[in-house]
C-alpha positions in Angstrom: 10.8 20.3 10.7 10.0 17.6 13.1 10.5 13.8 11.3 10.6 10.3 12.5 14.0 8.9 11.3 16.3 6.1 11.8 20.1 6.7 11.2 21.0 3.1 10.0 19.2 -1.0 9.6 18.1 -1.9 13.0 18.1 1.0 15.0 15.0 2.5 16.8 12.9 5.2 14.9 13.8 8.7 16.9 12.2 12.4 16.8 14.6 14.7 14.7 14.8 18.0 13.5 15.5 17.8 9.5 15.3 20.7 7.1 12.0 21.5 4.9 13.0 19.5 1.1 12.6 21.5 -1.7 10.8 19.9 -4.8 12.6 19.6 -7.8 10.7 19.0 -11.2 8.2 17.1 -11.5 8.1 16.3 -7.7 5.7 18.3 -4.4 6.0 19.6 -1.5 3.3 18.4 0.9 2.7 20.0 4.5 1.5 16.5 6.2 -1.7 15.9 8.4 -1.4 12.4 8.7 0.9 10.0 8.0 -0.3 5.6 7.5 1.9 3.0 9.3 2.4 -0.4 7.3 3.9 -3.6 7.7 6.8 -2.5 4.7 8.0 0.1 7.4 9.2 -1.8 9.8 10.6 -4.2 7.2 12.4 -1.4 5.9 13.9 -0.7 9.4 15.1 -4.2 9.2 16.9 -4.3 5.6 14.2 -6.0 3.1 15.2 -3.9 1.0 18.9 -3.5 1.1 19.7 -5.8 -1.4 17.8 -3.9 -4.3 17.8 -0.5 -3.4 20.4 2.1 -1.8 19.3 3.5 1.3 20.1 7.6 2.5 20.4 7.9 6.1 19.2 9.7 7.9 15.8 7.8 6.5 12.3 9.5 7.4 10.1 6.5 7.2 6.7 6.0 6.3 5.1 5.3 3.0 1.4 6.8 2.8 0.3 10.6 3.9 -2.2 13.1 3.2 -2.2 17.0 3.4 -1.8 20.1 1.7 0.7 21.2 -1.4 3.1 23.7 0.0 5.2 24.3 -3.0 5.9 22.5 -6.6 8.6 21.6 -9.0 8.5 22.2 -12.4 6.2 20.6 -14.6 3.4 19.9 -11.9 -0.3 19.9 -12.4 -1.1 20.5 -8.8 -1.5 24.0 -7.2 -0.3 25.1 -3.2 -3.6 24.8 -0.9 -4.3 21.5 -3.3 -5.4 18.4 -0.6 -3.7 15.3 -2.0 -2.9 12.1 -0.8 -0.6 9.6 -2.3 3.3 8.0 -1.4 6.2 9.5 -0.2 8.6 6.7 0.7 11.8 7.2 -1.5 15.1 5.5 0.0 18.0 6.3 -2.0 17.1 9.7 -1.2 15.8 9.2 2.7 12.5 10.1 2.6 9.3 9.1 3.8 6.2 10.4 5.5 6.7 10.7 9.4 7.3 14.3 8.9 5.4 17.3 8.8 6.8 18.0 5.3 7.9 15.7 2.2 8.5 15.7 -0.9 7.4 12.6 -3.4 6.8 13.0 -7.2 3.2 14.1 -8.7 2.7 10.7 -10.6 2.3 9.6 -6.7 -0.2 11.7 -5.9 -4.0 12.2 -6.6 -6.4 15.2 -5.2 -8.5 14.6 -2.1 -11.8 15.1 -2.1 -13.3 17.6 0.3 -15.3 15.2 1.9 -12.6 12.6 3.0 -10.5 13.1 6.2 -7.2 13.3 5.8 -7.0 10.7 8.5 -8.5 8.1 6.4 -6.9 9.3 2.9 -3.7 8.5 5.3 -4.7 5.1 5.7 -5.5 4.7 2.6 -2.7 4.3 -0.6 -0.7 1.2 0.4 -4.1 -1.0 2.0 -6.2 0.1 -0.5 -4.0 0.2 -3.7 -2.5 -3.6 -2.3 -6.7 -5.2 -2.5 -6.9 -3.4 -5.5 -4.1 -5.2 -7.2 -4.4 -8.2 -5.3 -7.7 -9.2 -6.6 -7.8 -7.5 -9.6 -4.2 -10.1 -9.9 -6.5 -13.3 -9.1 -8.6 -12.8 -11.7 -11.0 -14.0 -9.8 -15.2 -13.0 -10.9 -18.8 -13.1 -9.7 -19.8 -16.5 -8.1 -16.3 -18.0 -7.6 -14.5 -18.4 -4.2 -11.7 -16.7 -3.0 -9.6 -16.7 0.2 -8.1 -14.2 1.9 -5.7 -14.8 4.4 -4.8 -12.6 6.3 -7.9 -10.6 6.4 -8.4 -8.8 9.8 -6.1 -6.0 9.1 -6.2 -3.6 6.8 -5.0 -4.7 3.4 -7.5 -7.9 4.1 -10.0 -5.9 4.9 -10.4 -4.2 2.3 -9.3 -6.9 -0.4 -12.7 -8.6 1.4 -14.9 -5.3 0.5 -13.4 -5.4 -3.1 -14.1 -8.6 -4.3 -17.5 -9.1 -2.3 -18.6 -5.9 -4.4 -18.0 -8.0 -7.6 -19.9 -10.9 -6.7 -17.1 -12.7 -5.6 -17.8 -15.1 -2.6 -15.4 -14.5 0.3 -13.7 -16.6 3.3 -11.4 -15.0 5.7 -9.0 -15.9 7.9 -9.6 -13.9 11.1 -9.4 -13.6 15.4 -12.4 -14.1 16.4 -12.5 -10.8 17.5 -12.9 -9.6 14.1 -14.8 -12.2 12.8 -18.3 -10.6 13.0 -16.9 -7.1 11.2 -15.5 -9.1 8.6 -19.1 -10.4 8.0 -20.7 -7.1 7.9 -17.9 -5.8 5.1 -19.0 -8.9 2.8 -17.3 -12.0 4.0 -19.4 -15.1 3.8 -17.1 -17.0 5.5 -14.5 -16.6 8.0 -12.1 -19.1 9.8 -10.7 -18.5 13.7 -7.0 -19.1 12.9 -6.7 -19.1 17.0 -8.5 -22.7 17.3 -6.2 -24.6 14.8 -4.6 -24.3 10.9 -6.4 -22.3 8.7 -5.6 -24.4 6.1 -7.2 -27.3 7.3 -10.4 -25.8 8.5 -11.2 -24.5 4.9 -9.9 -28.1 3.3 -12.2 -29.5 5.2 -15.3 -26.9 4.8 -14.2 -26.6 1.1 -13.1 -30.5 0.1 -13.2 -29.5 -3.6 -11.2 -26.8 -3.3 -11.1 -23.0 -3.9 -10.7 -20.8 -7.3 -8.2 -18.0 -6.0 -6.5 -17.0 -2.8 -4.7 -13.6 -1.6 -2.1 -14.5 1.0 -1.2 -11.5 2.9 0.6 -13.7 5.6 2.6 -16.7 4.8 6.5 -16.2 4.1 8.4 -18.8 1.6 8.4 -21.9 2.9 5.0 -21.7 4.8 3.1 -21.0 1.8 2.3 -24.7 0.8 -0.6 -25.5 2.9 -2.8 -22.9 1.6 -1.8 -23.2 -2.0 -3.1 -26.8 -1.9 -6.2 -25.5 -0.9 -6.7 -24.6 -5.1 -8.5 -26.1 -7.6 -6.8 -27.1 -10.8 -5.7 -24.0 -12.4 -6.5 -22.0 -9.5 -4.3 -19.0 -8.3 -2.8 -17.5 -5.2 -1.0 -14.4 -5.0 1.3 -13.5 -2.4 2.2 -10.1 -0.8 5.5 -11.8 1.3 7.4 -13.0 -2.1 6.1 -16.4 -1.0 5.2 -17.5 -4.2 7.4 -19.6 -6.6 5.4 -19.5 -9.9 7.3 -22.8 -11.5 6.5 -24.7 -8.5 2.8 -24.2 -8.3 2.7 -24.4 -12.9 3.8 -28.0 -12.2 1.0 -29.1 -10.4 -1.2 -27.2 -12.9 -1.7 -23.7 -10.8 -0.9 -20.2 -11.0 0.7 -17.7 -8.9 2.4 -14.7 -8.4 4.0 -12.3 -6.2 2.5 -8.8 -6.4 3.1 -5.4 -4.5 1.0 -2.7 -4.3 1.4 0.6 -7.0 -0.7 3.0 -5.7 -1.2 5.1 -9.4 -3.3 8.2 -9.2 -6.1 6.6 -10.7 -6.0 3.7 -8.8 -5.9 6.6 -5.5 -8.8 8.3 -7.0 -11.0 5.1 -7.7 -10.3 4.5 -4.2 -11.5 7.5 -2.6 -14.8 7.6 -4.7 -14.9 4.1 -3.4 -15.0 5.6 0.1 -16.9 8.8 -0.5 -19.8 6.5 -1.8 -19.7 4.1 1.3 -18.7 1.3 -0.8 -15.2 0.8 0.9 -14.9 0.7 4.6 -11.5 1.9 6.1 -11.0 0.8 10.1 -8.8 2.9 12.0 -8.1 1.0 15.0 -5.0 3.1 16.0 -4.5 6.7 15.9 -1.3 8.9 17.6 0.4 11.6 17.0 3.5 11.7 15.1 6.2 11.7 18.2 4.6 8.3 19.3 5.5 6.3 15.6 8.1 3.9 17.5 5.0 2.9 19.6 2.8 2.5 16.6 5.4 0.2 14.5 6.2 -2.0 17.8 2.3 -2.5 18.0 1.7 -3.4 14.0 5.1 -5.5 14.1 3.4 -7.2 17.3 0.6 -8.5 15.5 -2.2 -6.4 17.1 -3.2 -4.3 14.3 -7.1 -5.0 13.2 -7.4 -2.0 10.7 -5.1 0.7 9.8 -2.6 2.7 12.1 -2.5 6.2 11.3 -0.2 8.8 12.7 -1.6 12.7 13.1 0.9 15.4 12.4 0.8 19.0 13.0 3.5 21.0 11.6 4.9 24.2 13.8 
């Protein structure tokens, strides 16, 4: 089979020929149609993780998929022909999605329904799970103010959808470029970070402060600005590990640094989500599995403003 791979940290993603896995209990095969592209892939090329996890090599990259159940392990509740969408990404044994097959466990998949693409159920378990958890983890609720920052791509994007559908009242940080979309998905505010600080444009609109905030941007260190932006016991999570938690508790805040579980339930609320037309999933980039080097370069470059997905279609 055809796979996207790199052979150690740092090295470019190349087109290989790999063997089909076999599923062992517990665990699917999936015949791929599409395959998402995240940040956390390109991180991965780059070693965030090889402090906490051993890495096979060569490693298929790639995180979220979609397609069709080829074979199954043992102890599975899905059938071949099943559509199912989920994560694959599983380092100490080199797997990922950028292939036209892969194997992940069950308890990372959930069934696709009929009337979602498998384009967009590609684009959808790591963005979608991440708002999810990310506002669900602010606790924030109707008729407070939260921030996201971060929010033209797709993570923010959706994390904007979510919490506008609660009541919740929403400023983003945006190009202008993206400004007016983010509007039309719920945003009541939104802040060009091209014209100066984010941080200072909503201190200044907001002199009071703000109840929550979802930082999808800031790494340690750069944090700070934005978390002063809170009211007393206000909270900010962080998807960069930006957050230190004692810091913030002695100035009377809250925070935390949360990553996105994409649980089958949390997939299938997702979808239904979709289905109905109350989540909104932009894909702004869309090639086909041989051009993944291309795709990463453009996310890691900043000029993502939705989801990347790649299509696959296996020989």
């Amino acid at each position: 089979m055809r796979a996207v791979v790199v052979t150690d940290f740092d090295t470019e993603p190349s087109l290989a020929e790999l063997p089909v896995p076999e599923p062992g209990p517990g665990e699917v095969l999936v015949r791929l149609a599409a395959a998402g592209v995240n940040p956390f892939d390109w991180k991965v090329i780059e070693g965030a993780m090889r402090d906490s996890v051993e890495h096979a090599f060569p490693l298929v990259l790639g995180s979220d998929g979609s397609g069709t159940v080829e074979r199954v392990g043992e102890g599975v509740d899905l059938e071949p022909g099943d559509r199912v969408f989920g994560q694959f990404m599983d380092l100490e044994h080199g797997r990922g999605s950028y292939a036209e097959y892969a194997v992940t466990k069950a308890s990372k998949l959930a069934r696709l329904p009929a009337g979602l693409p498998f384009d967009v159920a590609a684009a959808l378990p790591t963005a979608g799970a991440a708002a999810h958890d990310f506002v669900e983890g602010t606790g924030i609720g109707p008729g407070q103010t939260l921030l996201v920052n971060g929010a033209s791509g797709g993570v923010g994007q959706a994390a904007v959808q979510l919490a506008a559908a609660q009541g919740v009242r929403v400023i983003g940080t945006t190009d202008p470029e993206t400004a007016a979309y983010l509007r039309e998905l719920g945003a009541a505010e939104t802040v060009d970070f091209t014209v100066g600080p984010a941080a200072d444009q909503v201190g200044a609109a907001h002199p009071g402060g703000i109840d929550a905030i979802v930082d999808l941007i800031s790494d340690p260190g750069e944090i700070e600005p934005i978390a002063a932006l809170l009211k007393p016991n206000g909270v900010i999570v962080s998807s960069n590990g930006a957050v230190d938690a004692e810091v913030l508790a002695a100035r009377g805040l809250r925070g935390a640094n949360l990553y996105a579980n994409a649980r089958p339930a949390t997939l299938a609320s997702l979808a239904d989500a979709v289905e109905r037309g109350q989540l909104h999933l932009r894909i702004d980039f869309k090639v086909p599995l041989e051009d993944a080097a291309d795709a990463l370069a453009r996310l890691k470059a900043g000029k993502s403003r939705g989801k990347t997905v790649l299509t696959i279609e296996a020989a």
